[in-house]
C-alpha positions in Angstrom: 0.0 0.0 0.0 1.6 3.5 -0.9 1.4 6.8 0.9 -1.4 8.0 -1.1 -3.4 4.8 -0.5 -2.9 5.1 3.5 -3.7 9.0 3.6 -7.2 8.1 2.1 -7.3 4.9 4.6 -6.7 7.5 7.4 -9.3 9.4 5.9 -12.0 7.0 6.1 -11.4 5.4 9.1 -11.9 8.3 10.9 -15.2 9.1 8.8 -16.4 5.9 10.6 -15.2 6.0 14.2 -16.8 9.5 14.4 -20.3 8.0 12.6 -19.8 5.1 15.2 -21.2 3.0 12.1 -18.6 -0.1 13.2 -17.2 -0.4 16.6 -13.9 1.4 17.6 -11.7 -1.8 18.0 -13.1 -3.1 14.6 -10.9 -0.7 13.3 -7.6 -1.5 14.5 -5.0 -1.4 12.0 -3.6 -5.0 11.7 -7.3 -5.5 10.4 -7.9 -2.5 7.9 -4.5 -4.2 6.1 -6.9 -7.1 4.5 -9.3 -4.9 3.4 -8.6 -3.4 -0.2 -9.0 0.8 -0.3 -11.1 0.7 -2.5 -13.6 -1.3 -1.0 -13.6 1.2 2.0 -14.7 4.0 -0.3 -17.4 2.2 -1.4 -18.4 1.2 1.7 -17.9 4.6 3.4 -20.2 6.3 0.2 -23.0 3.8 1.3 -22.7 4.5 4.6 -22.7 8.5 4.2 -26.1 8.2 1.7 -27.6 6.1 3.9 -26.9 8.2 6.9 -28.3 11.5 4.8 -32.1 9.8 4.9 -32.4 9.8 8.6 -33.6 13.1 9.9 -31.0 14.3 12.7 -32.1 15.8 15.7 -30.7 18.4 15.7 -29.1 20.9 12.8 -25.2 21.3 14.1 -23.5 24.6 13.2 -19.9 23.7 10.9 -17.2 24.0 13.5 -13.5 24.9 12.7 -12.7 21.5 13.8 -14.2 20.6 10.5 -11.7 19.4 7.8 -12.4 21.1 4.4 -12.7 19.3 1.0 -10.0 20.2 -0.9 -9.3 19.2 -4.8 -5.2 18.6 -3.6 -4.1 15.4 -2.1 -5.7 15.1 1.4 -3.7 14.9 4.8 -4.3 13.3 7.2 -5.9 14.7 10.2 -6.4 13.7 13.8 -9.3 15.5 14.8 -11.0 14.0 12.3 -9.9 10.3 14.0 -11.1 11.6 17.8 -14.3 10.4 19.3 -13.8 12.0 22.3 -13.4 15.9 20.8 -17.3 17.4 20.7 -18.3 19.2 18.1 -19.6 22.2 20.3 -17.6 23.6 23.0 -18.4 26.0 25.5 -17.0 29.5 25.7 -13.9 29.2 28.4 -14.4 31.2 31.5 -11.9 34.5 31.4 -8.8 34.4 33.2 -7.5 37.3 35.6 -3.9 38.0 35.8 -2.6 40.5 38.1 0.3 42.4 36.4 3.3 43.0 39.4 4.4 46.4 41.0 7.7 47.0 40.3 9.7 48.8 42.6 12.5 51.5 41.3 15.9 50.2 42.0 16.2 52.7 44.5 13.2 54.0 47.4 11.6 56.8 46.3 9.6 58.6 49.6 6.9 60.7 49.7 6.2 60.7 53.3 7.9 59.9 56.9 6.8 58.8 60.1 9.2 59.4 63.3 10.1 56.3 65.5 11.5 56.6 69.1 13.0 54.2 71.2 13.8 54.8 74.8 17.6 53.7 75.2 18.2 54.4 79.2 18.0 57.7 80.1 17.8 58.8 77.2 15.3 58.6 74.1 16.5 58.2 70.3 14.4 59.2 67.6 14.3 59.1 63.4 12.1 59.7 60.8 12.0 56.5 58.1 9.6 56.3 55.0 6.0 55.7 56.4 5.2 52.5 54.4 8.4 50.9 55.7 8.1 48.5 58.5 9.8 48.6 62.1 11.0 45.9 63.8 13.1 46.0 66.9 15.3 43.5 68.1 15.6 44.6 71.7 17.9 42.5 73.0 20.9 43.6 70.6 19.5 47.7 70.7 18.8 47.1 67.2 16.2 48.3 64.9 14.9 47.4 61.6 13.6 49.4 59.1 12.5 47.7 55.5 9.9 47.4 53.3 8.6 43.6 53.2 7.2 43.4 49.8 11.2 44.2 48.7 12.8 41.5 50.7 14.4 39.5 48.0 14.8 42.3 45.0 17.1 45.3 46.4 18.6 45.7 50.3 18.3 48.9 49.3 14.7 49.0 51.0 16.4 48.5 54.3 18.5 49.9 57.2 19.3 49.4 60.8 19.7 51.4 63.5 22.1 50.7 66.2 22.8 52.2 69.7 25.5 51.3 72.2 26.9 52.7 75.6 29.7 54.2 75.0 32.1 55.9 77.6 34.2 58.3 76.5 37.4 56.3 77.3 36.2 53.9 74.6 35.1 56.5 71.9 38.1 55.7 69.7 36.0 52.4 68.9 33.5 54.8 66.6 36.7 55.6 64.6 36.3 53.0 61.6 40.1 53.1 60.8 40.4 51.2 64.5 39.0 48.2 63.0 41.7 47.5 61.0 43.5 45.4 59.9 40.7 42.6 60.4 40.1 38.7 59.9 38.5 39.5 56.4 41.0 42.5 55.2 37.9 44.5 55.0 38.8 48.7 54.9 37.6 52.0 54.7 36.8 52.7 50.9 35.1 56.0 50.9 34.5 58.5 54.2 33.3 62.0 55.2 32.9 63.4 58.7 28.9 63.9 60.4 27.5 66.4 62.6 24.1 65.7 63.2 22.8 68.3 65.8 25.0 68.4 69.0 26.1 64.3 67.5 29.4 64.0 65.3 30.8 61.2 63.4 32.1 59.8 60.2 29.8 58.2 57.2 32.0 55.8 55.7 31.6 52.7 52.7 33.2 49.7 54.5 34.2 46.2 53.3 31.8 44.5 51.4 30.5 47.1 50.4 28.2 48.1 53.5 27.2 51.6 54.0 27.3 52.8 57.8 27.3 56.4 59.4 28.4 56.7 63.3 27.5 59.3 65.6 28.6 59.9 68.7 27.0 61.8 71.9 29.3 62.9 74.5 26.8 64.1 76.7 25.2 60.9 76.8 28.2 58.9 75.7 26.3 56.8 73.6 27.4 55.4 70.2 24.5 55.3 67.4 25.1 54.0 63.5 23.2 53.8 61.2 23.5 50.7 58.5 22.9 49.5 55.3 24.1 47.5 52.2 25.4 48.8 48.8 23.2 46.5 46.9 23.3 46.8 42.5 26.7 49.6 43.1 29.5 47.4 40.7 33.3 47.9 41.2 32.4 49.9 37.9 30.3 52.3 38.9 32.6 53.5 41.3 35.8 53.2 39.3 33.4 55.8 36.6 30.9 57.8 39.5 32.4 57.2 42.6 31.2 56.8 46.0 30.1 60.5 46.3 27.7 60.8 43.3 26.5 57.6 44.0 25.6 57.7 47.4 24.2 61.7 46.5 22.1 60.3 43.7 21.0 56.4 44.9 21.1 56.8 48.6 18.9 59.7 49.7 16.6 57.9 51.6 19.5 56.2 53.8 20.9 60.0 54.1 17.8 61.5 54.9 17.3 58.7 57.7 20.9 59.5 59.2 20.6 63.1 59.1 17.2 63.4 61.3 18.4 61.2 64.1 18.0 62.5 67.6 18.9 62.8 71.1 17.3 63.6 74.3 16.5 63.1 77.8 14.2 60.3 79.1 11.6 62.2 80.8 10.0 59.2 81.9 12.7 57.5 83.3 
């Protein structure tokens, strides 16, 4: 049998599995090999006038499923084999998607909230962006300050606040170049002095990169820093911006945040 032969066999074997004129396993091919082509057109031309005299019931709209009659050499099609496909399906239900917020690289703020933590005799306050959450950790003097729905994309959307006694013997220990050298050869790459109020300190890129700023109360002796992490900032960037114009331009929220910290007495202690 050649190819053109078995096309037309194709043809007409799905012609009668979707008529259900002979039973599906009738049709299996190991059978249909002893039975001449030609004899199954004649046999499939009966079968379609005979099928014409019986009044349906019920007129069934052409579907696109349908195979057009074509004057070229058919192909074979399996849709036209399947029993199981209808002939009329119903419209699918729509689907919803919900298209993701993306957030800049770097926070953008439109308003601030003020936190305060009582540290001792004294209370320390800062203002951070007001849709940021706050979560202290109490047992280190630490602070948190992120937005959640960034955890995972930039740790840019993040910063902690630090607070430690600190007499003034020990207040070379807020010097940054007194950590060095170190396990880890980390260093002071980039540095500028703070004075924040009656607080002054150093803002300084250490290590890994990690961004921190240190202020120091002598009237309190008490040692607060602010940290963060240079997240997306290559070893290119810096070589072509540097460290000033990026943190000026990328890190205003961070700035912001250092520069509003505050010091004063505990009048409830």
């Amino acid at each position: 049998m050649d190819a053109y032969e078995l096309r037309w066999e194709s043809q007409i074997v799905g012609l009668l599995k979707n008529a259900k004129a002979i039973p599906l396993n009738s049709l299996e091919r190991t059978k249909m090999k002893k039975v001449p082509v030609i004899s199954l057109v004649i046999f499939a031309s009966l079968l379609i006038t005979s099928c014409s005299q019986v009044q349906p019931a019920a007129i069934l709209e052409p579907t696109n499923t349908s195979i057009p009659i074509r004057s070229s050499t058919p192909t074979f099609t399996e849709a036209l084999a399947s029993t199981t496909t209808p002939l009329h399906t119903n419209t699918p239900e729509p689907t919803f998607t919900t298209t993701p917020t993306f957030l800049p690289l770097f926070p953008v703020v439109k308003e601030w909230s003020t936190y305060t933590f009582p540290f001792g005799d004294v209370v320390v306050s800062i203002q951070y962006p007001v849709d940021w959450q706050v979560s202290p950790i109490n047992n280190f003097d630490q602070i948190n300050f992120y937005l959640d729905s960034a955890r995972g994309i930039s740790r840019n959307y993040g910063y902690q606040l630090q607070m430690y006694k600190r007499p003034i013997a020990d207040r070379h220990i807020t010097d940054p170049h007194t950590w060095e050298p170190n396990e880890g050869g980390y260093k002071v790459l980039w540095e500028k002095p703070l004075k924040v109020g009656d607080l002054t300190g150093v803002e300084f890129v250490w290590g890994g990169p990690c961004l921190y700023g240190i202020l120091y109360s002598q009237k309190y002796e008490l040692d607060i820093r602010l940290a963060g992490e240079l997240d997306h900032i290559d070893e290119k960037d810096v070589i072509e911006t540097g460290y000033d114009n990026i943190i000026q331009e990328h890190f205003q929220v961070y700035e912001y945040m250092l520069q509003s910290i505050r010091v004063q007495d505990n009048l409830n202690d």
